[in-house]
C-alpha positions as CSV (number, residue, x, y, z in Angstrom):
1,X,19.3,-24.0,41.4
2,X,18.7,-27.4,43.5
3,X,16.7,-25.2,46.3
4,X,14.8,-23.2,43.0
5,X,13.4,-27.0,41.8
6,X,13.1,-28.1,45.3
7,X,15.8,-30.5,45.3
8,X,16.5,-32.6,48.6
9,X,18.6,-31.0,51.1
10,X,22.2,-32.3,51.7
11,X,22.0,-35.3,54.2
12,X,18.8,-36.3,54.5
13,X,18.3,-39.5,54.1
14,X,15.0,-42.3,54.5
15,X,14.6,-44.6,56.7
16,X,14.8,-48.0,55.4
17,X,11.1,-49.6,54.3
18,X,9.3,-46.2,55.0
19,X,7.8,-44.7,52.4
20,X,9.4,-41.6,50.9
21,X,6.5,-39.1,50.5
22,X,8.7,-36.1,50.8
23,X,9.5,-37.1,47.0
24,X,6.4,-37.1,45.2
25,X,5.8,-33.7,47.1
26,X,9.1,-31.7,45.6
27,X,8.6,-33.5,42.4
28,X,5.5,-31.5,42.3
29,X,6.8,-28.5,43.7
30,X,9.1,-29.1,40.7
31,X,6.5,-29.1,38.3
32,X,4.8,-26.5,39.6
33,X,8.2,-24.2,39.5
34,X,9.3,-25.0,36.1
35,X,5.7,-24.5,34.6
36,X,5.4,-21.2,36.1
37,X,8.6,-20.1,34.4
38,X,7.8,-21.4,31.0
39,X,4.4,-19.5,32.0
40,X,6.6,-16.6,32.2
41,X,8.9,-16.9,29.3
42,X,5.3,-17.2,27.0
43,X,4.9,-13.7,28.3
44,X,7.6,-12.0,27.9
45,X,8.1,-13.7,24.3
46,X,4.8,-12.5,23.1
47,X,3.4,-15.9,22.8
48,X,0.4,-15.0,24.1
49,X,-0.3,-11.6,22.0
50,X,0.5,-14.0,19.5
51,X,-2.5,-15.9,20.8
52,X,-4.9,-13.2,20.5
53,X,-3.7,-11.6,16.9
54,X,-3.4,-15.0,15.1
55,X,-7.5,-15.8,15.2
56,X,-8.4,-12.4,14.1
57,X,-5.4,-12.4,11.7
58,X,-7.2,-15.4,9.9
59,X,-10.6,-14.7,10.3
60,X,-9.6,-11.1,8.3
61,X,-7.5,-12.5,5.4
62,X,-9.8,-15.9,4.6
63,X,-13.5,-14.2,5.6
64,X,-13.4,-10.7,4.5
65,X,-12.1,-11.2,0.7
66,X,-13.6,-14.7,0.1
67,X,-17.3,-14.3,2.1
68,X,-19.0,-13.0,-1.1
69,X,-17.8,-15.7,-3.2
70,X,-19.2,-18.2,-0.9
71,X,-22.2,-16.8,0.4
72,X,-23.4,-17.5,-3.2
73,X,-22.9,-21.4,-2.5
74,X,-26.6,-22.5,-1.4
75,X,-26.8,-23.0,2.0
76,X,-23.5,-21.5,3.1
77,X,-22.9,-19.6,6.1
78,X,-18.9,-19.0,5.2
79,X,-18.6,-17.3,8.7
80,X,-19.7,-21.0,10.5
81,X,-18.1,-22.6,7.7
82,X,-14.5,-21.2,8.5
83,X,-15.1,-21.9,12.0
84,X,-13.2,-25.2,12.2
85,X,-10.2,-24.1,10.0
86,X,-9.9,-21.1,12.2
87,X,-9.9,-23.2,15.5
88,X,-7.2,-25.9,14.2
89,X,-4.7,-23.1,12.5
90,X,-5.1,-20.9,15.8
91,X,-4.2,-24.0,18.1
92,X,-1.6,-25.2,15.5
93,X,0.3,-22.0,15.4
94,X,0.3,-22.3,19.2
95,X,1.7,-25.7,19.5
96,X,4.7,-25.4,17.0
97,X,5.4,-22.8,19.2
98,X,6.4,-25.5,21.8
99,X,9.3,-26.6,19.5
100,X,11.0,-23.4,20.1
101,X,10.8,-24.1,23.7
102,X,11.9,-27.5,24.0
103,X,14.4,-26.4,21.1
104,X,15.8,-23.4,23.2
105,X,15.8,-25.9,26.9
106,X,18.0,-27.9,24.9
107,X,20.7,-25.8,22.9
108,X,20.5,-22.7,26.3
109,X,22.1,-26.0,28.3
110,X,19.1,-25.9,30.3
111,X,18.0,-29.3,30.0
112,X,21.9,-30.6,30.6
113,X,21.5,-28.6,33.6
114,X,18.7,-30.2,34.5
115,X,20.0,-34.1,34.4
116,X,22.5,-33.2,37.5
117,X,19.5,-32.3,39.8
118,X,17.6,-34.6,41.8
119,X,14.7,-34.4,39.7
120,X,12.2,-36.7,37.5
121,X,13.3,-36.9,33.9
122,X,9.1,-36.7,33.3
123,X,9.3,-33.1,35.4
124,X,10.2,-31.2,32.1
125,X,8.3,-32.2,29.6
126,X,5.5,-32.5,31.8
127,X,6.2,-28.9,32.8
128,X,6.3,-27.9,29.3
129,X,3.0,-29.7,28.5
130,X,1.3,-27.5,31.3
131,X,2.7,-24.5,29.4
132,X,1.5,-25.5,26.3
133,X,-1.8,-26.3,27.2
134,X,-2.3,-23.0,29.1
135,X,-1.4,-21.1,26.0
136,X,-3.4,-23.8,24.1
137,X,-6.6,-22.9,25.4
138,X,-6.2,-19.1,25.7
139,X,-5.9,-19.7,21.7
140,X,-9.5,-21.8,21.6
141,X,-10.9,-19.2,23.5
142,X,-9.2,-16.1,21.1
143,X,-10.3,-18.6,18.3
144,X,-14.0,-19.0,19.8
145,X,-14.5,-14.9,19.8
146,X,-12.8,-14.3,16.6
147,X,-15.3,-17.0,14.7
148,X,-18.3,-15.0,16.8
149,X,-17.6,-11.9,15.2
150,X,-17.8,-13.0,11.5
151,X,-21.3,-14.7,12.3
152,X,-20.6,-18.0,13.7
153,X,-23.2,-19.4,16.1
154,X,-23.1,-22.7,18.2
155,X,-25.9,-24.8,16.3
156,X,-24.5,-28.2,17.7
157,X,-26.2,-27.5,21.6
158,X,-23.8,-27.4,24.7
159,X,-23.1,-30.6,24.3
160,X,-21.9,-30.1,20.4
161,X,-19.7,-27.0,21.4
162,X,-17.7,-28.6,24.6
163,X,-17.2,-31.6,21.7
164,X,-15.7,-29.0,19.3
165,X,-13.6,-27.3,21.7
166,X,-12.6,-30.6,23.4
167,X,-11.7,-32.1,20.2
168,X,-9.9,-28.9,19.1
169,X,-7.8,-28.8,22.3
170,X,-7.2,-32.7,22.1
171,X,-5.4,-32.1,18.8
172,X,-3.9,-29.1,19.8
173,X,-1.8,-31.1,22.7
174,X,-0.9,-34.2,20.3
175,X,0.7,-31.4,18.4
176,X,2.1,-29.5,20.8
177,X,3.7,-33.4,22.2
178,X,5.0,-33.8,18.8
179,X,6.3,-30.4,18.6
180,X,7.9,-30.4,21.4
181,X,9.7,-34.1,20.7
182,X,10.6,-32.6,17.4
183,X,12.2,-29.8,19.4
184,X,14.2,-32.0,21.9
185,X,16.4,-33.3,18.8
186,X,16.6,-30.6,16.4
187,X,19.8,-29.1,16.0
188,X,18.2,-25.2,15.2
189,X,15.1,-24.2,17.3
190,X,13.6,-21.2,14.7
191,X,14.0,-23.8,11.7
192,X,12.3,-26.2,13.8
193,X,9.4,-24.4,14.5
194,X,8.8,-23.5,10.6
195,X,9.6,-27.0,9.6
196,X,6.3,-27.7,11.5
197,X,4.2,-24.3,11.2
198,X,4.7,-24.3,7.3
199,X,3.2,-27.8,6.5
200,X,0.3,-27.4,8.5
201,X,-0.3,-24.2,7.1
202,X,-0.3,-25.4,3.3
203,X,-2.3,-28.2,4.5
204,X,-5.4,-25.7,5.7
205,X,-5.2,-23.9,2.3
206,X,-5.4,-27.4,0.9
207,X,-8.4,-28.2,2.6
208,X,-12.0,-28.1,3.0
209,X,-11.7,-25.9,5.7
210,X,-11.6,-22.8,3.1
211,X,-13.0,-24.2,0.2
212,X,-15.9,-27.0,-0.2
213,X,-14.0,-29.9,-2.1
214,X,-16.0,-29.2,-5.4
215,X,-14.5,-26.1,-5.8
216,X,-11.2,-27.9,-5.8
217,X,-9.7,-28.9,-9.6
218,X,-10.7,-32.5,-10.0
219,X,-7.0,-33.7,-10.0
220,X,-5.9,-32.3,-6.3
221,X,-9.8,-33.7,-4.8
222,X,-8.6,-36.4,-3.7
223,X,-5.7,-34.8,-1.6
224,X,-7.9,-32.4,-0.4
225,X,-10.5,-34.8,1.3
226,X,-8.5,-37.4,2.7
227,X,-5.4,-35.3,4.4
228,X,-5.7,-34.8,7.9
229,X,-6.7,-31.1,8.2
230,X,-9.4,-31.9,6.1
231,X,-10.4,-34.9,8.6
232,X,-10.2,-33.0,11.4
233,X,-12.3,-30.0,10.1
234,X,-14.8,-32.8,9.1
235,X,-15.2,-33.8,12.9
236,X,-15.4,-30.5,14.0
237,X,-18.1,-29.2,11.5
238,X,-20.2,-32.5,12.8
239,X,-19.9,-31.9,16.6
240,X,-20.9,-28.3,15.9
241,X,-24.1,-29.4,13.8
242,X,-27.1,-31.2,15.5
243,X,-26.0,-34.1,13.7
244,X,-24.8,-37.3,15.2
245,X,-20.7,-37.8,15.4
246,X,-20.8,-41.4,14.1
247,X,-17.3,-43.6,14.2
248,X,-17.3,-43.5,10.2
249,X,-17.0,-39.6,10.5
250,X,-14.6,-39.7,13.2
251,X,-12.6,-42.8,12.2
252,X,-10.2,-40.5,10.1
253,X,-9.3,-38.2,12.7
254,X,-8.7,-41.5,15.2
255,X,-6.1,-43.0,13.6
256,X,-4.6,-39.4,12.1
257,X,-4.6,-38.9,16.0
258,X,-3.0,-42.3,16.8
259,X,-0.1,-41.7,13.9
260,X,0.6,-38.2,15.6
261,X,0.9,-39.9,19.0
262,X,2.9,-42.6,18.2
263,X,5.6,-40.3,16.0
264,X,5.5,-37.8,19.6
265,X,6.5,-40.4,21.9
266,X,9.0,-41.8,19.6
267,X,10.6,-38.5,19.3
268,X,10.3,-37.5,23.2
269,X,11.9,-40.6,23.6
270,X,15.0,-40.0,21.4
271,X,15.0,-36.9,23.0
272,X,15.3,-38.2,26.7
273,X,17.9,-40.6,25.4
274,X,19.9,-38.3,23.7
275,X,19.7,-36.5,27.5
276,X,21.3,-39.0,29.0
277,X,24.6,-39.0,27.0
């Protein structure tokens, strides 16, 4: 297993004052070895099928039954307007995916495993973050074609559409970091991955990502507008208009962002913690 991660061979040592190279070089070849398994492991699991079904799942279920109700809203294009929600459920259901896998690392042995080799503690995750962003983007792209087909078209330029997608995938790896720290200290790795898929998916159906918030009972408005799927469908639907993305629109989705990262890294870290015991 030392040779598979590139570990150091017994006996070598450094000279004193020189400059170790050789150990940035096999941490990398460490990287590089443990992203191409998870790599892999996403294939044989289906991940990435799972990729490719889950845009046109949703684009099927939300645009085929509801598109004649909405077309009637003036104005509406219900195949551009879904475009967003699509986009953040595709990349959503991709990044709780990562909770499996850190969840899995951790109860297989595979991360104890890893502790006893001569090997960054940041090699892992790091490795697992280049596996979920791999399958991250192959969702976007999915997303991207499935949203072409029901009549979506780019109205924001080039310069609106790489802010969509680079938005999109920016959220998609703050929840795929908080997946994954949720994964590293969960005791069950299938609940953990529904603990997280669920919410966000009752969040997009309480959104304006379906739905304009008018056709939401005055009551649950509100709720609808301000939580964050609704925010982040906001700053999508800008950066793919030829309006300008101003900080007022994009102020929600900041701090939303900030919350997400902060909760991650204090997970990850309990998780690398726990590691060491």
């Amino acid at each position: 297993m030392t040779q598979l991660v590139g570990g150091q061979e017994a006996g070598a040592q450094t000279i004193p004052g020189e400059v170790d190279v050789s150990n940035g070089v096999r941490a990398i070849r460490q990287w590089w070895t443990l992203t191409a398994r998870g790599l892999v492991k996403v294939l044989r699991n289906g991940e990435f099928a799972f990729a490719f079904i889950a845009p046109v799942f949703l684009a099927v279920c939300f645009y085929v039954p509801l598109r004649k109700i909405m077309d009637t809203v003036p104005g509406m294009d219900y195949g551009t307007f879904l475009t967003p929600i699509i986009i953040l459920l595709s990349i959503s259901f991709a990044a709780t995916s990562a909770a499996m896998r850190s969840a899995f690392d951790v109860s297989d042995g595979i991360s104890a495993r890893f502790r006893i080799l001569p090997m960054p503690r940041s090699v892992p995750p790091l490795a697992r973050l280049a596996t979920n962003a791999a399958l991250l983007i192959i969702s976007l792209i999915c997303a991207a074609v499935a949203c072409l087909i029901i009549g979506w078209r780019p109205s924001g330029g080039v310069g609106g559409t790489v802010s969509l997608f680079a938005i999109a995938l920016g959220i998609g790896i703050l929840l795929a970091l908080l997946s994954d720290g949720a994964g590293g200290v969960a005791s069950s790795p299938e609940a953990t991955s529904q603990l997280l898929g669920l919410p966000m998916m009752i969040l997009g159906l309480v959104s304006t990502g379906f739905s304009p918030e008018e056709r939401f009972p005055e009551w649950i408005r509100g709720f609808a507008r301000n939580q964050p799927v609704s925010q982040f469908v906001d700053v999508l639907r800008v950066a793919d208009s030829p309006e300008s993305l101003t900080w007022s629109v994009a102020a929600p989705t900041v701090w939303w962002c900030v919350g997400i990262a902060v909760v991650a890294v204090a997970l990850l870290t309990v998780g690398v913690r726990g590691a060491r015991r």
